[in-house]
PAGU-627375 format. One record per atom (N, C-alpha, C): z, x, y. Coordinates in steps of 0.05 Angstrom, whole numbers, padded with zeros to 5 digits, always signed. Layout:
<pts>
ZXY;...
</pts>
This chain:
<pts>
+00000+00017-00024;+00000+00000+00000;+00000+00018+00025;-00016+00009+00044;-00026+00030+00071;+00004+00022+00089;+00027+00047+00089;+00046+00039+00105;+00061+00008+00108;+00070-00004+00085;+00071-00019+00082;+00110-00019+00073;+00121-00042+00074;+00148-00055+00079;+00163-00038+00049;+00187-00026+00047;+00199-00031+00019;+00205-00049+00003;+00182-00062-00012;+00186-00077-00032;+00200-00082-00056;+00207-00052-00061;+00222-00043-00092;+00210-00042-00115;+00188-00046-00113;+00169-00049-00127;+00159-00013-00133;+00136-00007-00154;+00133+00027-00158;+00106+00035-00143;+00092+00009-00132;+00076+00020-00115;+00052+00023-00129;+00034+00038-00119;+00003+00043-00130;+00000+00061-00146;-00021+00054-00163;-00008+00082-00188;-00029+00101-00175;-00030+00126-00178;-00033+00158-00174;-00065+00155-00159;-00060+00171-00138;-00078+00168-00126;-00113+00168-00144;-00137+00154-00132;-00162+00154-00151;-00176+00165-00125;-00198+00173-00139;-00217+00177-00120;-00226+00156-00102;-00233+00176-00077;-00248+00157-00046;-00223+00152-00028;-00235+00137-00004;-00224+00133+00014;-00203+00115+00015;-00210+00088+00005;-00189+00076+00003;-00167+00083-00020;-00163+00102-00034;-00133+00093-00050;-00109+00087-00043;-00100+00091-00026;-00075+00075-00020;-00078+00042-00005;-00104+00028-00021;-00107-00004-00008;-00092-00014-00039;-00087-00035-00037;-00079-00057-00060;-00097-00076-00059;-00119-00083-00079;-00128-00114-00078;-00129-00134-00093;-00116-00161-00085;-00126-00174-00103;-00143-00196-00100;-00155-00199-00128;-00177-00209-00128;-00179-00238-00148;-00177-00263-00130;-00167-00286-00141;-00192-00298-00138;-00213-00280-00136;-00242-00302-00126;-00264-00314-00152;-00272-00319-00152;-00301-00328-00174;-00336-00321-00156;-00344-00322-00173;-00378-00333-00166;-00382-00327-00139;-00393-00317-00120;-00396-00280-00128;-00389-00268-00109;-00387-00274-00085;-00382-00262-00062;-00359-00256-00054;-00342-00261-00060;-00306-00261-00064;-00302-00233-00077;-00311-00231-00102;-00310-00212-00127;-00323-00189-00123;-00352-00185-00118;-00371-00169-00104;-00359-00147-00090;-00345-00163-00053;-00329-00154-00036;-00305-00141-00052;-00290-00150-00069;-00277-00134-00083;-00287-00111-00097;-00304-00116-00112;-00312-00092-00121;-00326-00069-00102;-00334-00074-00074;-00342-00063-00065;-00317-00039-00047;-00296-00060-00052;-00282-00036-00045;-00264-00020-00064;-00263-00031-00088;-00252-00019-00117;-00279+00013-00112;-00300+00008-00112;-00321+00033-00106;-00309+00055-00101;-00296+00053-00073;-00286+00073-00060;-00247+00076-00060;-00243+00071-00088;-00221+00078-00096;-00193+00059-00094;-00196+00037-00077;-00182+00011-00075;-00165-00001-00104;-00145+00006-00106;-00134-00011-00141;-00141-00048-00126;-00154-00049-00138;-00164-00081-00134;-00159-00087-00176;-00142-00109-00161;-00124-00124-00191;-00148-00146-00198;-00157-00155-00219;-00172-00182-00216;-00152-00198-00230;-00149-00217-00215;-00124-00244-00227;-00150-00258-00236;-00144-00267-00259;-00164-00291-00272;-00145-00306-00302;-00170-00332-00301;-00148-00354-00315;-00141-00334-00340;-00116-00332-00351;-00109-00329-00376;-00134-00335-00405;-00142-00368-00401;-00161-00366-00428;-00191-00363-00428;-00193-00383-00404;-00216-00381-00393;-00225-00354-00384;-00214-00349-00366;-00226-00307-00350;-00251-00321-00332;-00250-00306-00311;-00270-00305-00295;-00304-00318-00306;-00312-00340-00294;-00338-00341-00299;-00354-00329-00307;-00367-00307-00283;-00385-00291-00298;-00385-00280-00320;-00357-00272-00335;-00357-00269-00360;-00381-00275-00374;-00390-00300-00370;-00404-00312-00393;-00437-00317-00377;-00439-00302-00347;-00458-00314-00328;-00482-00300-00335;-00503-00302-00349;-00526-00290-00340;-00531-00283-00373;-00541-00250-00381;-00551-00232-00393;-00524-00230-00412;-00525-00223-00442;-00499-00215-00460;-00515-00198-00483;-00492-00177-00491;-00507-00160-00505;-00483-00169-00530;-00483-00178-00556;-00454-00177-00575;-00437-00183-00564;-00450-00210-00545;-00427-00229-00539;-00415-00222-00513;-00425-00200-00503;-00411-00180-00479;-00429-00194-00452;-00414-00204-00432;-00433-00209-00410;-00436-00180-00395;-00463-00173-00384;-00465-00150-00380;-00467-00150-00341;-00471-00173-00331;-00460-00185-00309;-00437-00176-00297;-00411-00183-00318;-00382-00175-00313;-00375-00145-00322;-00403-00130-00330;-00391-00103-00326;-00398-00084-00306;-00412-00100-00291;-00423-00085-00252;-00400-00097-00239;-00390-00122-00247;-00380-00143-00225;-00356-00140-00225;-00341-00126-00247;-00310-00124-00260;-00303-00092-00253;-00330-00072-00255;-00323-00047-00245;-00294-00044-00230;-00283-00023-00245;-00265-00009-00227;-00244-00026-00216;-00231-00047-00238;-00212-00066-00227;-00192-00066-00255;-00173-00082-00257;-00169-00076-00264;-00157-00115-00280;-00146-00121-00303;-00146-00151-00311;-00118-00164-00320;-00106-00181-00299;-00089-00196-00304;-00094-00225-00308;-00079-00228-00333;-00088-00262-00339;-00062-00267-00327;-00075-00298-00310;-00046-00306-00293;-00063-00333-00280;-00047-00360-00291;-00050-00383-00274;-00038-00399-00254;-00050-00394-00229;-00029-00400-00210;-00025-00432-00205;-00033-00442-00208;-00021-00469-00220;+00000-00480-00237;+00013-00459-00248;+00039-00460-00267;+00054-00443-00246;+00088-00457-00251;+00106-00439-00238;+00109-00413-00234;+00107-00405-00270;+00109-00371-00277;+00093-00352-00271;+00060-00373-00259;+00037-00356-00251;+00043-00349-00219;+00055-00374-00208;+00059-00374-00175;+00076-00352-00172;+00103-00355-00197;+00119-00331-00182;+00117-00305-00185;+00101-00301-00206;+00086-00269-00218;+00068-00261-00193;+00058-00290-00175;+00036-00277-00162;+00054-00264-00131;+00070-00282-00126;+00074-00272-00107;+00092-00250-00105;+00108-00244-00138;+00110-00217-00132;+00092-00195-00124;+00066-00196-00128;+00044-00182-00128;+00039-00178-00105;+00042-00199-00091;+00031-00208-00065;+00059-00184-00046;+00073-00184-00054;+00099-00163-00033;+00083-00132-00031;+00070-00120-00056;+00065-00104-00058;+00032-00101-00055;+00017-00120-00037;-00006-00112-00036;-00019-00116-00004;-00031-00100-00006;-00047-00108+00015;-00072-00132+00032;-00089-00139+00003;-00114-00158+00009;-00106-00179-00018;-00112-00196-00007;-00115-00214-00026;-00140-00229-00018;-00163-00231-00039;-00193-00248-00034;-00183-00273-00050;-00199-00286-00033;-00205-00312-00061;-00219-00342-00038;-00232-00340-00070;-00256-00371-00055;-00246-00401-00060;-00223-00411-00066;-00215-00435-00070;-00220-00445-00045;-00227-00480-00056;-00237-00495-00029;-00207-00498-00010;-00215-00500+00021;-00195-00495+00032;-00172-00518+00026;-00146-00515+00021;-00118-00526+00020;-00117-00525+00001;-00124-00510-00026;-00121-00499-00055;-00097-00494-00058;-00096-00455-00042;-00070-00445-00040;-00047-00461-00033;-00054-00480-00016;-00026-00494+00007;-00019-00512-00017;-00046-00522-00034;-00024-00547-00046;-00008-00533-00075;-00019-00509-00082;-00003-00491-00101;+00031-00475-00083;+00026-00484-00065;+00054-00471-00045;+00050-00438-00045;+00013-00431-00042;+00016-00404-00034;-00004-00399-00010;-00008-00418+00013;-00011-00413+00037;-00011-00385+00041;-00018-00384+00069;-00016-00359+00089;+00011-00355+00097;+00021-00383+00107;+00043-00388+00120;+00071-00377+00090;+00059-00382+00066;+00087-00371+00051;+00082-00346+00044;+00062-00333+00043;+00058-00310+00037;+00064-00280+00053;+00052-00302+00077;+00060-00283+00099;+00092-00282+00096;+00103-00289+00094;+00131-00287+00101;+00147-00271+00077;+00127-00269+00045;+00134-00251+00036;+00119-00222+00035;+00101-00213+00057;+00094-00190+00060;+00076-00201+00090;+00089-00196+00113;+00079-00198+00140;+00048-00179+00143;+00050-00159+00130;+00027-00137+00127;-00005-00142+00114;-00001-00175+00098;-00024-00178+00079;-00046-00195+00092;-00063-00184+00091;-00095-00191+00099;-00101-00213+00068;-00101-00238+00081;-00121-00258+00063;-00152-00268+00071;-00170-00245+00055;-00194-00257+00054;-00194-00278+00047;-00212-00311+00058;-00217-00335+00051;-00253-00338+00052;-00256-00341+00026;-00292-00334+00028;-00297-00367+00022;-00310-00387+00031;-00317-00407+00026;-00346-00417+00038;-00360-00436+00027;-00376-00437+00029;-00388-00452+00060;-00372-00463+00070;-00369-00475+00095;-00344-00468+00116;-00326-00452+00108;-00307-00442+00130;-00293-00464+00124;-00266-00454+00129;-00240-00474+00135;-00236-00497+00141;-00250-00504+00167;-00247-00530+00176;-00284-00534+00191;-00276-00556+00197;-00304-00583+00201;-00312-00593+00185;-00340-00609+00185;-00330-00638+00174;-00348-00629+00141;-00355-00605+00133;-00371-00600+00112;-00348-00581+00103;-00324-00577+00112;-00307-00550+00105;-00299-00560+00070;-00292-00579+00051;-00280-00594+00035;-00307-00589+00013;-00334-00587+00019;-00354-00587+00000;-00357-00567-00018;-00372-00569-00038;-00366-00546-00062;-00399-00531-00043;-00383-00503-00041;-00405-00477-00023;-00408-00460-00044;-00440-00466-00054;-00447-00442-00062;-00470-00427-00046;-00482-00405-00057;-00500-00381-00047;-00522-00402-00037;-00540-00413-00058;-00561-00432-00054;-00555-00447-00038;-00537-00460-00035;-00534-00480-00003;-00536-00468+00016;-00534-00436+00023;-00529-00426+00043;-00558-00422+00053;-00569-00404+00030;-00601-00402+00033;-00620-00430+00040;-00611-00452+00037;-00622-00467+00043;-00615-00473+00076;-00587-00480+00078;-00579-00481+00098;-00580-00472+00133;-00579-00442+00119;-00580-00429+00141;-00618-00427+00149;-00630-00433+00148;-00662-00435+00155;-00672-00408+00133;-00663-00392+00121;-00676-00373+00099;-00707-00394+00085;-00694-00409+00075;-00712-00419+00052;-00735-00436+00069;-00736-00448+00088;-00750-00456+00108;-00765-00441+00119;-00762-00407+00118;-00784-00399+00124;-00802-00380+00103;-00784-00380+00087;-00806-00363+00057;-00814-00380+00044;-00838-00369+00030;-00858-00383+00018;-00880-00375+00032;-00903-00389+00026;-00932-00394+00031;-00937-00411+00050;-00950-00412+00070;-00956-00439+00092;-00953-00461+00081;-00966-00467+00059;-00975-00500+00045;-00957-00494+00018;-00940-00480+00022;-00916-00490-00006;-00895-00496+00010;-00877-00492-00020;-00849-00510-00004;-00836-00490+00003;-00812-00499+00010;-00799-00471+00024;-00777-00455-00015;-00774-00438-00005;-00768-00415-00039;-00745-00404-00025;-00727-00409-00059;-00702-00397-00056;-00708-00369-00075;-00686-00346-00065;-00686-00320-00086;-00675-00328-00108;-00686-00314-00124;-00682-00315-00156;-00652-00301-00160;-00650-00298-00142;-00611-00272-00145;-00596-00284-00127;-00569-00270-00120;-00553-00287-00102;-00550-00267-00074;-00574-00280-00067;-00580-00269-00034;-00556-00278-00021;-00546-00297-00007;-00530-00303+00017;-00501-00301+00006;-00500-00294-00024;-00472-00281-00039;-00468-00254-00031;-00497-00235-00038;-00486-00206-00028;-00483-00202-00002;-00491-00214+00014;-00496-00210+00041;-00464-00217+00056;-00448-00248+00044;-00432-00240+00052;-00409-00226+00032;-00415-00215+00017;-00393-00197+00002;-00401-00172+00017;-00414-00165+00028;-00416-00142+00050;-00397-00144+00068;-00410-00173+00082;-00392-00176+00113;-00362-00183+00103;-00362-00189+00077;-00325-00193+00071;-00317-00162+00062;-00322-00145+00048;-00320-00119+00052;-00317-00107+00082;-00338-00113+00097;-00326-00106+00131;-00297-00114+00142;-00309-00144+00140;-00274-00161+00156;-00256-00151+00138;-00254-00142+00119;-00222-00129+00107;-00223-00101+00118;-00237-00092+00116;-00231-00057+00127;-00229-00064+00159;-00243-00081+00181;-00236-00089+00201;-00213-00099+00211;-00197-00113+00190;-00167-00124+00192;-00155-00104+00187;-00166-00092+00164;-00146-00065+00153;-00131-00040+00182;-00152-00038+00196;-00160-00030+00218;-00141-00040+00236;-00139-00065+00247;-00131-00077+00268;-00097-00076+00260;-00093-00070+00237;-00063-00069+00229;-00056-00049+00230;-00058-00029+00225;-00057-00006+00240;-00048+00000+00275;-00048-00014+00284;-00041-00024+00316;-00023-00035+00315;-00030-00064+00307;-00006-00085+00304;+00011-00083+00280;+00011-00070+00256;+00032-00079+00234;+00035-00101+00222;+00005-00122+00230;+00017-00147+00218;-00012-00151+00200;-00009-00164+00187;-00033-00174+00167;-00043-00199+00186;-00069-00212+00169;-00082-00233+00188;-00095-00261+00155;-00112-00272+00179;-00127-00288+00157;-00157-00282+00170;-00173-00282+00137;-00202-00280+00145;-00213-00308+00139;-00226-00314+00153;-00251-00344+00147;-00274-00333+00141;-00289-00335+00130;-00309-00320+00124;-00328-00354+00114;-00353-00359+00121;-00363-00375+00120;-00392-00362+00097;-00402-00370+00079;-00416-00362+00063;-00445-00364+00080;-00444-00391+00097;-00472-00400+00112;-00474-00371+00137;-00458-00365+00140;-00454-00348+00168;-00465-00326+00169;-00464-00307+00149;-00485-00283+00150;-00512-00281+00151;-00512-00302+00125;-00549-00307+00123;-00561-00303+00144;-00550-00325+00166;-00557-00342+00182;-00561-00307+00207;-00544-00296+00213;-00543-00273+00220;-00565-00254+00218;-00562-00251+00195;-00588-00226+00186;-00627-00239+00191;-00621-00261+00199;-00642-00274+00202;-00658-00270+00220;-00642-00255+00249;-00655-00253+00265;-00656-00266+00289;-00669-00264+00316;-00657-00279+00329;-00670-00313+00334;-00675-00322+00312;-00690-00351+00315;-00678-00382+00320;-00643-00372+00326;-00622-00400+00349;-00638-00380+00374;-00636-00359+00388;-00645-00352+00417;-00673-00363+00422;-00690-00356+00398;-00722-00360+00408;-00722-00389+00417;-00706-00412+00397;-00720-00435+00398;-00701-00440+00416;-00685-00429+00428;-00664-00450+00450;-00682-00444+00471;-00696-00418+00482;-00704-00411+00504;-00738-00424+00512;-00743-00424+00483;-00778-00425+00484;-00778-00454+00463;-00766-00464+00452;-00765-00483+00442;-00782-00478+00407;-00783-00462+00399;-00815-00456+00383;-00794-00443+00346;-00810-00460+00337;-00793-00456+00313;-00810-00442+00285;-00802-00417+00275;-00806-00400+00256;-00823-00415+00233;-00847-00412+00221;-00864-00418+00197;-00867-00400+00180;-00862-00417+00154;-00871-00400+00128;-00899-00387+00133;-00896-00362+00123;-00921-00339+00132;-00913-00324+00107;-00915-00337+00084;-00914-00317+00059;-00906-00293+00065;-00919-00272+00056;-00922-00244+00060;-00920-00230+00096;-00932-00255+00101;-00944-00237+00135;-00920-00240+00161;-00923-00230+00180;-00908-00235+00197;-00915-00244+00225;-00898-00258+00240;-00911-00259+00269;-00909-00238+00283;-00892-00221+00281;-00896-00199+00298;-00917-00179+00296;-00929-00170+00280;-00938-00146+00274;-00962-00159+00255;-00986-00138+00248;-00999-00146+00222;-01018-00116+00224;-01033-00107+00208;-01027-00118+00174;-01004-00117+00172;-00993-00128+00149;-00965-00131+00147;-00964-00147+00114;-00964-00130+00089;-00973-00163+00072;-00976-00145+00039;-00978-00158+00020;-00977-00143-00011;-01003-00141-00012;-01013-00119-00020;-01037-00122-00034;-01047-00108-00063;-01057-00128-00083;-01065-00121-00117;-01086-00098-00108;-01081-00076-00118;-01091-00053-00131;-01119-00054-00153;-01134-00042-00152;-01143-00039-00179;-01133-00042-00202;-01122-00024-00206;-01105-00023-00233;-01082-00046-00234;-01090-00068-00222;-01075-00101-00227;-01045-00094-00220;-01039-00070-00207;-01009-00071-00187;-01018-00086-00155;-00988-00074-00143;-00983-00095-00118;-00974-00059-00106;-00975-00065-00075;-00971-00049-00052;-00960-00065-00029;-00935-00060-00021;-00931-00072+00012;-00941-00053+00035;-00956-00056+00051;-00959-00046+00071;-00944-00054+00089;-00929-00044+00119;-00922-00052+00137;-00931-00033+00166;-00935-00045+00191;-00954-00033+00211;-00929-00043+00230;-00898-00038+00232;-00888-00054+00254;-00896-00032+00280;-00897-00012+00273;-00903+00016+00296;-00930+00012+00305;-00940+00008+00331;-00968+00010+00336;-00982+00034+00322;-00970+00063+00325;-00983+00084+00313;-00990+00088+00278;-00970+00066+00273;-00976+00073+00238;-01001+00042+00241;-00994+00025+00255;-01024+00003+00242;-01049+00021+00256;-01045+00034+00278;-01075+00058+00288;-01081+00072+00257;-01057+00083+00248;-01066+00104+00222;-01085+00086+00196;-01072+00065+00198;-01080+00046+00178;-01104+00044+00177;-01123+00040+00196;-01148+00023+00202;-01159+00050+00192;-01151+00067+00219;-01171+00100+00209;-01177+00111+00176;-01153+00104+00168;-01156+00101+00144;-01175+00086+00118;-01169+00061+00127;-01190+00047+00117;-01212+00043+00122;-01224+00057+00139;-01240+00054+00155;-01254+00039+00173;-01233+00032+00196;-01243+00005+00205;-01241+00013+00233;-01240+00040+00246;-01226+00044+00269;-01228+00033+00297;-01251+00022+00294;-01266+00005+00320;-01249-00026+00326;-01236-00030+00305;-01218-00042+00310;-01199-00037+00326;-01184-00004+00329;-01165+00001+00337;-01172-00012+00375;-01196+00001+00378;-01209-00009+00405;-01206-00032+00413;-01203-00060+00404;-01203-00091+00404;-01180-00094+00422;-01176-00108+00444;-01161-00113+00469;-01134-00124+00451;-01138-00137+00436;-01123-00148+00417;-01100-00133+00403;-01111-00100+00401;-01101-00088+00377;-01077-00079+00386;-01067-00075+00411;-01052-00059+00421;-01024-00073+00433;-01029-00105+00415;-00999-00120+00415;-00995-00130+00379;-00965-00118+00369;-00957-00134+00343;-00960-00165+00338;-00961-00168+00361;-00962-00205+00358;-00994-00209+00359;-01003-00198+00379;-01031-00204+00383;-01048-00192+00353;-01041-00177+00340;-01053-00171+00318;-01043-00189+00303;-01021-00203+00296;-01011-00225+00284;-01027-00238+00286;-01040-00240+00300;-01057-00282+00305;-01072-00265+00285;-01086-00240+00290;-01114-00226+00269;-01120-00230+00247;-01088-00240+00230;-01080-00220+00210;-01105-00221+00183;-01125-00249+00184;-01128-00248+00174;-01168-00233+00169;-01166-00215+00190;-01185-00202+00193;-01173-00172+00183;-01144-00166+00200;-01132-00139+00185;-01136-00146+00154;-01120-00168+00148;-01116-00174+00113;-01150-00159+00099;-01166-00166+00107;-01181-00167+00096;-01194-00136+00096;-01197-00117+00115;-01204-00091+00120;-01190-00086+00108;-01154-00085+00096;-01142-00074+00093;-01137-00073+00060;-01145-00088+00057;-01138-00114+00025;-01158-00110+00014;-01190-00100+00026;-01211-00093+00014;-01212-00070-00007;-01201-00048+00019;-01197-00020+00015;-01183-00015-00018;-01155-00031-00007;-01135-00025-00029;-01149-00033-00056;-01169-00058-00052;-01178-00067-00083;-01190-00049-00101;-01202-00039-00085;-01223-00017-00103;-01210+00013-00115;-01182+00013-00109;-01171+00036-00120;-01142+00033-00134;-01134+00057-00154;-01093+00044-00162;-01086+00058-00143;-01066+00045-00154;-01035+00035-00139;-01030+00065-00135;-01030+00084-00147;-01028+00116-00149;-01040+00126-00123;-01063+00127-00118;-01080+00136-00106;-01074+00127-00076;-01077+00098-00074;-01069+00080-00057;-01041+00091-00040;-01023+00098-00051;-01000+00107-00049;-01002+00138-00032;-01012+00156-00053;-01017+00180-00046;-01041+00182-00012;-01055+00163-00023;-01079+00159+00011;-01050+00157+00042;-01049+00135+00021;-01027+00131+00050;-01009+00149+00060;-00989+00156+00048;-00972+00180+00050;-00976+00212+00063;-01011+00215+00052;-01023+00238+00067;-01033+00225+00092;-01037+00211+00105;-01044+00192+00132;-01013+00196+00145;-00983+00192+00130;-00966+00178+00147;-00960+00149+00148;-00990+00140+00137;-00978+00108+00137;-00964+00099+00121;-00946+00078+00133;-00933+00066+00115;-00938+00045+00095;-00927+00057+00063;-00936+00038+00045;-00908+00046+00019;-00919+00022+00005;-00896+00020-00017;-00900+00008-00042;-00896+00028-00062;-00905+00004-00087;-00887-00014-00087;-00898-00042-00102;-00876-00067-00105;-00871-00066-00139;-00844-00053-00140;-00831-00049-00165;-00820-00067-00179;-00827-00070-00211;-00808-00081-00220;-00779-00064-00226;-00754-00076-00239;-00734-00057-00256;-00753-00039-00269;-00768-00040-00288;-00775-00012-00300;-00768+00009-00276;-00797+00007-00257;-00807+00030-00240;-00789+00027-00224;-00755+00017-00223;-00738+00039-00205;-00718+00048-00221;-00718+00041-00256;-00707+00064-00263;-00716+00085-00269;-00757+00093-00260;-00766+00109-00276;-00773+00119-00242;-00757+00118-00214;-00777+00135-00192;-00749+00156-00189;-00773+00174-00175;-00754+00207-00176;-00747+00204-00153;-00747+00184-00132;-00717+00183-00117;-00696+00171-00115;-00702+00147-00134;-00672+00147-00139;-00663+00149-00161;-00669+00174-00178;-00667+00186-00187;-00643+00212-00179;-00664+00223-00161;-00649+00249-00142;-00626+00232-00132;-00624+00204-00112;-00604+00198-00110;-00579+00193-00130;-00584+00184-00154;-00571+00171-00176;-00566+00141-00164;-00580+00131-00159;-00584+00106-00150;-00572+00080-00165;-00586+00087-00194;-00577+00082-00222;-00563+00097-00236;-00543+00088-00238;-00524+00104-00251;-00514+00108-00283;-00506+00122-00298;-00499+00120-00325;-00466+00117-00329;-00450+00099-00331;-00418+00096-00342;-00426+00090-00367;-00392+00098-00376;-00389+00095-00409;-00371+00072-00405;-00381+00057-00424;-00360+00029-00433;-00353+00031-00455;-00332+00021-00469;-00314+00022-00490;-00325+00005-00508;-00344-00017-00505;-00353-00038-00519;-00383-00032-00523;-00392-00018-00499;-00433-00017-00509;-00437+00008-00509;-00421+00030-00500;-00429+00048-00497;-00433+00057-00477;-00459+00088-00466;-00466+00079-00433;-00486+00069-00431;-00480+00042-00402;-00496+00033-00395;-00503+00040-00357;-00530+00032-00357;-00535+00034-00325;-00528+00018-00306;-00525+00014-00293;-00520+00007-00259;-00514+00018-00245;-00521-00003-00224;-00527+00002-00189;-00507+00022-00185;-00514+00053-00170;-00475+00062-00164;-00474+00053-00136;-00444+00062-00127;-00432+00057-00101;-00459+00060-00084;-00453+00043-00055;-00467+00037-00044;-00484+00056-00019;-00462+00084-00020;-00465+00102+00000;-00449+00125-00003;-00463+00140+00004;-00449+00175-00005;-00430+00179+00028;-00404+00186+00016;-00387+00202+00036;-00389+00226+00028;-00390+00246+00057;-00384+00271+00044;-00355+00283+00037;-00341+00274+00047;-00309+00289+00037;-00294+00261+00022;-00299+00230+00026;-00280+00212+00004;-00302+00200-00014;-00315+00211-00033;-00339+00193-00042;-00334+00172-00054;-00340+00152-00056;-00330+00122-00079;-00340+00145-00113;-00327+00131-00132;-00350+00129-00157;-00335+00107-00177;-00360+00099-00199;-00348+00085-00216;-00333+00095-00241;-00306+00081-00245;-00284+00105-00252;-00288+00074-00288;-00290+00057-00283;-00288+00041-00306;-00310+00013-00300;-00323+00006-00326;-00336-00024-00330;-00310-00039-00322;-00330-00074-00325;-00305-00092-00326;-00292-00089-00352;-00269-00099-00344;-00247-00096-00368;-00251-00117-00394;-00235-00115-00412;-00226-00137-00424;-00213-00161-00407;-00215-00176-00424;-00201-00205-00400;-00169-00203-00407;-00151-00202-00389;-00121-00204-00388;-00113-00166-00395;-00137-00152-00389;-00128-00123-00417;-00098-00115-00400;-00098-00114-00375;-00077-00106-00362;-00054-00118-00349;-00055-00148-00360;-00030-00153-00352;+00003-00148-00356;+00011-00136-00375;+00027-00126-00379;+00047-00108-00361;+00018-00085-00364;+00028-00067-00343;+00025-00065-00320;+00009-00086-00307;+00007-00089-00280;+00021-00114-00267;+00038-00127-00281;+00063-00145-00272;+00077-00125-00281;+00089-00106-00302;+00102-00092-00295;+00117-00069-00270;+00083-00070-00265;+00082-00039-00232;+00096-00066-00216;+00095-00085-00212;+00099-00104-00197;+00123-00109-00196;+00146-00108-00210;+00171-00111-00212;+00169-00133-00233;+00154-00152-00241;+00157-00169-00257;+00176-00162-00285;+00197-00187-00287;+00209-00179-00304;+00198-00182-00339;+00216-00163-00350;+00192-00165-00379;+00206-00196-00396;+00227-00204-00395;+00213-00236-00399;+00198-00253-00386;+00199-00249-00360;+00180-00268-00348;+00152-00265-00356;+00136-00244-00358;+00110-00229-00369;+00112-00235-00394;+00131-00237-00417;+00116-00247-00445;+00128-00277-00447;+00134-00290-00429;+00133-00323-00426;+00097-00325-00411;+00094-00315-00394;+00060-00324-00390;+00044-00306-00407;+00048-00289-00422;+00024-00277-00445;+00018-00294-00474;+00060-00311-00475;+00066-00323-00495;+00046-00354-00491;+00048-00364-00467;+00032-00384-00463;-00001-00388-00468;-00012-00359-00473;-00039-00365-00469;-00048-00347-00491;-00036-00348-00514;-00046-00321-00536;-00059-00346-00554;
</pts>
């Protein structure tokens, strides 16, 4: 715990690698952005606890891809945490938790708002047993107004926030991501607001509450299209691939039946482009020398540009460009980014050993420090593997701990 009250409790066990080890977190969240944010700071050395139901265990357990029964989901998503079965809806779970709660720093979790309050573990009681603790509240509508009570997931947000309204194709419908876009996005910004509270306590000494709205980031990273349409009134269209600002701008099939993104947002790289393809008389066109104004073009660029690319691979195509400067990019599946040699050189993809499959790959930490680096120190766990000894570190007494292990074996 970062300068935190005498609890009596034994504290954090032995320092781990990265920056954060002396944070405490726990992690009471589900489905995905709650959990994510946790693990994002378990990365960089955080003991982040995962509280989950005793029989049941965390959703994703069972969400997605399983190898021998193993969800392979919950072993990116469980990284580097560590597993207490504990239901806080029973007395013995409430009072195990809030021992926990004296000795920690963060507590996440996505229950719809007045969960905690009607379990009698509010802000307002918590705080009073550790004034110091930061409660992330990740929900899908924020706390209060008149949608705050609704079940918030990722997909509502993407819909919500104008995302899906503008991807797609002109004459399709509007398209949601196949992954959980407006989940990672805010398990980022909930990874921020905790190290930002973490931060602000440091000054003050007191812990806070986070609201964290699931619709709210998306909506953010979107760009500025509440300013455009309040000022100019003019509202954003599906444009597939292309953009209004800039063009060429757009995928294009290869010979060899791959895909390429090109992008021209720099006047000088769409000049390199044309020269390239040979179209340079274009560059001359009164037109050429605004991103927008080549926008209206695009579909004269598309076509000089989309020509070129057809008649050659994706290899070549690549290598053309690259000796130009211009910007281009193959469009990869998983194979071809576990097989490219930069993230490679980065270790981008990573190799951990698990106790159950062996090693497997994933994503590593998100960013290299030079003197606290994160790394991944363990998969997700077994479900409940650590309750024992982690109500133990907690002061929990050892009947109280085999009355709730006794309940759920």
């Amino acid at each position: 715990m970062v300068n935190g009250p005498d609890t009596g409790h034994a504290g954090p066990p032995p320092a781990a690698p990265g920056a954060l080890n002396d944070l405490v977190v726990l992690d009471i969240a589900t489905l995905f952005a709650g959990p994510m944010a946790a693990t994002m700071l378990g990365d960089f050395g955080a003991d982040v606890i995962k509280v989950e139901h005793p029989d049941r265990g965390d959703p994703v357990r069972t969400h997605g891809a399983a190898k021998n029964g193993t969800g392979l989901w919950w072993k990116m998503l469980g990284r580097n945490k560590k597993s207490v079965g504990l239901y806080l809806g029973s007395e013995d779970g409430r009072e195990a938790f809030k021992q926990m709660v004296a000795g920690a720093d963060v507590v996440i979790e996505n229950f719809r708002p007045g969960t905690l309050e009607r379990w009698g573990l509010g802000y307002d009681v918590l705080s009073r047993i550790n004034p110091r603790l930061i409660l992330a509240r990740v929900t899908g509508f924020g706390q209060f107004g008149p949608y705050a009570h609704r079940p918030g997931f990722g997909t509502l947000a993407e819909a919500m926030s104008g995302f899906a309204a503008i991807t797609g194709e002109p004459d399709g419908p509007p398209v949601l991501p196949p992954f959980g876009l407006a989940d990672g996005i805010a398990a980022l910004t909930t990874a921020y607001a905790v190290m930002t509270a973490v931060h602000a306590r440091t000054r003050t000494g007191r812990g806070q509450v986070i609201d964290l709205a699931i619709t709210e980031p998306i909506l953010t990273v979107l760009g500025p299209q509440p300013t455009v349409y309040d000022q100019l009134g003019t509202v954003q269209e599906r444009l597939g691939n292309r953009s209004s600002n800039n063009a060429p701008r757009n995928t294009y099939r290869t010979a060899d039946g791959k895909w390429v993104a090109v992008s021209t947002s720099a006047q000088s790289i769409a000049e390199r482009v044309m020269r390239l393809v040979g179209r340079p008389e274009l560059i001359d066109e009164p037109w050429f020398a605004s991103g927008a104004e080549r926008a209206r073009h695009a579909d004269e660029l598309d076509e000089a540009v989309g020509g070129w690319i057809a008649l050659r691979d994706r290899d070549e195509v690549v290598a053309v460009f690259e000796e130009a400067q211009a910007a281009v990019a193959p469009v990869y599946d998983v194979r071809d980014v576990l097989q490219d040699p930069q993230f490679q050189a980065l270790d981008t993809i990573t190799t951990v050993e698990d106790p159950e499959l062996g090693p497997i790959r994933m994503q590593n930490v998100l960013f290299r420090l030079s003197e606290t680096p994160g790394a991944i120190r363990t998969t997700g766990p077994d479900r409940g593997a650590d309750t024992a000894d982690v109500l133990s570190r907690f002061g929990v007494d050892p009947e109280h701990i085999a009355r709730l292990t006794k309940e759920h074996r």
